[in-house]
C-alpha positions as CSV (number, residue, x, y, z in Angstrom):
1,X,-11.3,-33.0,-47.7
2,X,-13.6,-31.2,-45.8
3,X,-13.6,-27.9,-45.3
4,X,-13.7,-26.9,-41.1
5,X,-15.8,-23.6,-40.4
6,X,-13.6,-20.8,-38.6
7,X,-14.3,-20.5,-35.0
8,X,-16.2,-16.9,-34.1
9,X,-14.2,-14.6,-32.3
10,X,-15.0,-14.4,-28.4
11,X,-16.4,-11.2,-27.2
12,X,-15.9,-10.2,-24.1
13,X,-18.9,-8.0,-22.6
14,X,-18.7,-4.2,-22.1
15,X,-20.8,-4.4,-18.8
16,X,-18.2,-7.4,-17.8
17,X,-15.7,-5.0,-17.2
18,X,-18.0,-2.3,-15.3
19,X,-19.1,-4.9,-13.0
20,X,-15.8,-6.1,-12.2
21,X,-14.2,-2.2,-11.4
22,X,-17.3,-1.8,-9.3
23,X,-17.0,-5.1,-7.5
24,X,-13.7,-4.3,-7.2
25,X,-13.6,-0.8,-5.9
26,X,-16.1,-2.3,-3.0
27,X,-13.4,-4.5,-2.1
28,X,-11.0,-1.9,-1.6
29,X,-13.4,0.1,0.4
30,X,-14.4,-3.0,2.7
31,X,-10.5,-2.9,3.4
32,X,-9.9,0.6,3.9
33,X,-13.4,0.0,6.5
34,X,-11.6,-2.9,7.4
35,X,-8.5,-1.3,8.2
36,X,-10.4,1.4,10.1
37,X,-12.4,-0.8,12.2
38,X,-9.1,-2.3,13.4
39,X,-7.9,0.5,14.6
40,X,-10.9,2.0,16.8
41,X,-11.1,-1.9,18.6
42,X,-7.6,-0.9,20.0
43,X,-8.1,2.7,20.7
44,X,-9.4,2.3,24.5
45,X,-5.2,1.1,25.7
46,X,-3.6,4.0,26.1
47,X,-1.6,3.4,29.0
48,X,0.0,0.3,27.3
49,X,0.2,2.0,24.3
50,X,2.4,4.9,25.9
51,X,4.3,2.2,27.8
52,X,5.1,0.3,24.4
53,X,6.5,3.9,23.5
54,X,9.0,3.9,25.9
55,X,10.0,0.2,25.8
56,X,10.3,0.7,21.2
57,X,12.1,4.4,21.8
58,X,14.5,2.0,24.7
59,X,14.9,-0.5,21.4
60,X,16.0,1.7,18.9
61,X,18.8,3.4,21.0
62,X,19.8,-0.2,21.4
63,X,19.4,-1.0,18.0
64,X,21.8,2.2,17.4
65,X,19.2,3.7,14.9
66,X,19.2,7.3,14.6
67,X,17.0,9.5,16.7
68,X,13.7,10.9,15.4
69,X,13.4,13.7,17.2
70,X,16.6,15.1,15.8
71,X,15.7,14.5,12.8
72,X,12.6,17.0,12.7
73,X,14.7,19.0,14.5
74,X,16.6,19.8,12.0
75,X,13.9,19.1,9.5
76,X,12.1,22.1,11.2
77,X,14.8,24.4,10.6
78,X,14.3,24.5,6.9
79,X,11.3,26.7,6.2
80,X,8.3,25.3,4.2
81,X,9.3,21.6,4.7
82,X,7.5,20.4,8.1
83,X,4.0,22.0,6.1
84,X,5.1,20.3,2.7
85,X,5.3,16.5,5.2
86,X,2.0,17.6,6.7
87,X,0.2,17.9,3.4
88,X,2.1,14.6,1.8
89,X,1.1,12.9,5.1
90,X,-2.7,13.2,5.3
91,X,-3.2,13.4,1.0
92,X,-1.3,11.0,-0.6
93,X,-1.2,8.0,1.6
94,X,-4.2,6.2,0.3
95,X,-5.3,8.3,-2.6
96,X,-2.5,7.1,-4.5
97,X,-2.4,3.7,-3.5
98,X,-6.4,3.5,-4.9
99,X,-5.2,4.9,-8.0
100,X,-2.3,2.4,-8.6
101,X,-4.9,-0.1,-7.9
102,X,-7.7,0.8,-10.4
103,X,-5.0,1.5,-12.4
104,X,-3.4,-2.0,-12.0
105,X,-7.0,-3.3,-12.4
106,X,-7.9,-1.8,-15.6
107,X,-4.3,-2.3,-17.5
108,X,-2.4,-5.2,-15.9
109,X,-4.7,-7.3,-14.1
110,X,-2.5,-10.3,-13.9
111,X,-0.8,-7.9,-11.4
112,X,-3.6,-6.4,-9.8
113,X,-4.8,-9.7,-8.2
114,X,-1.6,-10.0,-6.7
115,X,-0.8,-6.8,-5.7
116,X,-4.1,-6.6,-3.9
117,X,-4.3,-9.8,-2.5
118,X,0.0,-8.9,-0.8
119,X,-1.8,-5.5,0.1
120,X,-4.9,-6.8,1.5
121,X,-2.6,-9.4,3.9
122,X,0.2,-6.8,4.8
123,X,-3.3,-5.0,6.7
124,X,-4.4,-7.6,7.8
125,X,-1.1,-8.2,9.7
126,X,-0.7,-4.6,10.5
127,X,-4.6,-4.8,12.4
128,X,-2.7,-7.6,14.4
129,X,-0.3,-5.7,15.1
130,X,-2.5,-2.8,16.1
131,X,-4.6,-4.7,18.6
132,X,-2.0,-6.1,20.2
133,X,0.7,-3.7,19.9
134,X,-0.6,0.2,20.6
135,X,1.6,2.2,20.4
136,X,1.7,5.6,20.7
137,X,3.3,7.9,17.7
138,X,6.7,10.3,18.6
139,X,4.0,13.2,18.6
140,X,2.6,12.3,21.5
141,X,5.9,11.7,23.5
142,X,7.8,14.1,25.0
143,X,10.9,15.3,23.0
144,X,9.1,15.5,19.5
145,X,6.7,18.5,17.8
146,X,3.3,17.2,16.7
147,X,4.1,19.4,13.2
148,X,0.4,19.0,12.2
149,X,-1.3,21.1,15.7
150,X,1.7,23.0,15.5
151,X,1.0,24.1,11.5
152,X,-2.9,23.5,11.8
153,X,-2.5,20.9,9.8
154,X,-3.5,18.0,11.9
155,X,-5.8,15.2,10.3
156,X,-5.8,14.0,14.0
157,X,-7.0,17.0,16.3
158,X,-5.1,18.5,19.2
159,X,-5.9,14.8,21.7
160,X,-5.7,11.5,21.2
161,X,-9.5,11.3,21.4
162,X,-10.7,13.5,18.6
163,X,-10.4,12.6,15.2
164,X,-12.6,9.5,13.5
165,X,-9.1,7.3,13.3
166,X,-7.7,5.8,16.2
167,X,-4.4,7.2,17.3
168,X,-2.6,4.1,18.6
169,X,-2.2,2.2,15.7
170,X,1.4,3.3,14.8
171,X,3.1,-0.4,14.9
172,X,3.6,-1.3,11.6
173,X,3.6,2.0,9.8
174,X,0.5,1.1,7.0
175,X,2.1,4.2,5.3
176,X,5.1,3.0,4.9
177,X,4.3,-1.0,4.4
178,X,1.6,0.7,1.5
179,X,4.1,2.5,-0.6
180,X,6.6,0.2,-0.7
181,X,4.3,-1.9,-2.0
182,X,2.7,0.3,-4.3
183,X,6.4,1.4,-5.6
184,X,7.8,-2.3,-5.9
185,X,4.2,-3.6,-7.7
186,X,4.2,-0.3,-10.3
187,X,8.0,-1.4,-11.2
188,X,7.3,-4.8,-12.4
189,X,3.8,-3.7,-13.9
190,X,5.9,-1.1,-16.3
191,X,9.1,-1.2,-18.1
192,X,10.0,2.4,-18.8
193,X,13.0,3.8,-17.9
194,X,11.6,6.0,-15.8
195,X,9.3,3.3,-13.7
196,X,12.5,3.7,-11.5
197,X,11.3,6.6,-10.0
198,X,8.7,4.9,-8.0
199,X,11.2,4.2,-5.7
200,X,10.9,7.5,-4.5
201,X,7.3,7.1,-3.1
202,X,8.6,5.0,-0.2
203,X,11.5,7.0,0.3
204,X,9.7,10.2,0.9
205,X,6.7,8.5,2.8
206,X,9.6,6.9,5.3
207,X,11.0,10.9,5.6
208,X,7.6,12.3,5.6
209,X,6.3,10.1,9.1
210,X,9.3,10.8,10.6
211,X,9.6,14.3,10.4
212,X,5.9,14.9,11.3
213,X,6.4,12.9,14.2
214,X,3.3,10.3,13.4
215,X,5.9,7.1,13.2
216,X,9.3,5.8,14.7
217,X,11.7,4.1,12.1
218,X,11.1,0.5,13.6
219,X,7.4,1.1,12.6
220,X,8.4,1.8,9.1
221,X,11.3,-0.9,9.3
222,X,8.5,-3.6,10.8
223,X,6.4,-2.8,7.9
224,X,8.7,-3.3,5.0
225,X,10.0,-7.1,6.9
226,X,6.5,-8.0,6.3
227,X,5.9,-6.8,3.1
228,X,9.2,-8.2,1.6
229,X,7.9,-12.3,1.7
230,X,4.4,-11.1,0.5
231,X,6.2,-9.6,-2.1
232,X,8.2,-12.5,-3.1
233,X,5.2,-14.8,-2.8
234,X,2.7,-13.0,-4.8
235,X,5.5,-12.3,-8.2
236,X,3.3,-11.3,-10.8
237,X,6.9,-12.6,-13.2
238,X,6.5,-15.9,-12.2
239,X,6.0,-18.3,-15.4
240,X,2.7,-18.9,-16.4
241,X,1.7,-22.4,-17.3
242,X,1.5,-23.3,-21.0
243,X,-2.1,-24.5,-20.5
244,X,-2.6,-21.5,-18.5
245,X,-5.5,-19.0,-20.1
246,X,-4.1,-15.7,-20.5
247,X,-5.5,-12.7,-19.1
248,X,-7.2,-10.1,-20.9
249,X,-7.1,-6.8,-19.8
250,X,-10.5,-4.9,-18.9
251,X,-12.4,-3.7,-22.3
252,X,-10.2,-5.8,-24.6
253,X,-11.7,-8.2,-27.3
254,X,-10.0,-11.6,-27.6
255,X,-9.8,-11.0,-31.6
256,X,-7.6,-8.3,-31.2
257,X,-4.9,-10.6,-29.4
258,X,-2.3,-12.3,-31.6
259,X,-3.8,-15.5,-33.2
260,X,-2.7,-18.8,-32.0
261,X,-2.5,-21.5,-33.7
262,X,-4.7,-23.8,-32.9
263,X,-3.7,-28.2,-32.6
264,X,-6.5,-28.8,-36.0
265,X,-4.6,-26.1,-38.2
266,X,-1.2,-28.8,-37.9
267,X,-4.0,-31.9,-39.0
268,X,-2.6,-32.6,-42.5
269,X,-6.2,-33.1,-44.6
């Protein structure tokens, strides 16, 4: 009988890790850059852009869906709230989605490729929609308060020319599409009770571009249509292969996984 030496445990190296969140992080700015980019190479159609406002506002009394500008009108009324939108509006949009992502990276990154790769396609689909579709935002129409030149708040400026982003870009609502993607990915990555909550961001970042006047609902309805499929297609649940290599999580050392038993430990010597 011989005796067969134990296999050495694998290490996985420490500057692995840091070279993947920083080749990572780049990714996410080339997006963001990306995303940007999209939106100044349709900033010179303002005319269309203002016609495509009335023709969407024409849809969505057809459509029966309520009416923006009454909503912040009575979201106005209540003291403190139109600021609190502002400040949601311009700081939590991509902050937090970066920080779900790193955070997806470094502790579930089965579900990090996915959720970036759905992410990363939802923009691409909103620059489509963007170039081809500009749009102008309820602020800019007659009927609705731009709440952020109104509070000095803006993140825009007082015209549609100042600013670095390009105002336009308002068909699909990236805000909206973002969150409910962030909320729905965070959901399946975590299984406490409370992981519920995250249906909440969405929710409130729907309410929020409303009642600041900076999206109509079809923009935020558009976005979540296009985000459901990727969402379906890119399941981080769906079974894994028995074959399949599992994933080790950033700055985690295969010996401290469970032990498998291995197809020579079953050979009868």
């Amino acid at each position: 009988m011989t005796l067969e030496r134990p296999a050495l445990p694998v290490e996985v190296k420490p500057h692995a890790g840091v070279r993947r969140i920083v080749r990572e992080v780049l990714l996410l700015a080339a997006l963001f850059g990306a995303y940007n980019l999209g939106r100044f190479l349709s900033a010179d159609h303002a005319g269309s852009a203002y016609r495509h406002a009335d023709e969407l506002i024409r849809w969505e009394v057809w459509l029966g869906l309520p009416s923006e500008a009454t909503v912040q009108e009575h979201a106005l009324q209540i003291p403190g709230l139109a600021d609190a939108a502002n400040v949601v509006y311009a700081s939590v949009h991509f902050p937090l989605t970066a920080i779900v992502l790193l955070w997806l990276m470094i502790r579930r990154p089965a579900e990090y490729g996915k959720a970036r790769t759905a992410m990363a396609i939802l923009t691409g689909l909103a620059l489509i929609g963007h170039m081809f579709f500009p749009l102008a935002p309820p602020r800019m129409m007659p009927g609705w308060v731009d709440t952020g030149v109104l509070l000095g708040q803006s993140v825009y400026g007082p015209t549609t020319d100042s600013g670095v982003a390009n105002q336009f870009a308002a068909m699909p609502s990236l805000h909206v599409g973002w969150a409910f993607m962030v909320a729905v990915f965070m959901i399946r990555a975590t299984r406490s009770r409370w992981r519920w909550l995250w249906i909440a961001h969405p929710v409130i970042t729907f309410a929020v571009v409303v009642v600041t006047a900076n999206h109509y609902f079809l923009d935020g309805v558009v976005a979540i249509t296009l985000a459901l499929p990727l969402l379906l297609i890119f399941d981080p649940r769906r079974v894994r292969p028995k074959n399949a290599p599992a994933v080790v999580p950033i700055g985690q050392r295969l010996d401290d996984l469970p032990a498998a038993a291995s197809s020579s430990s079953a050979r009868t010597r």
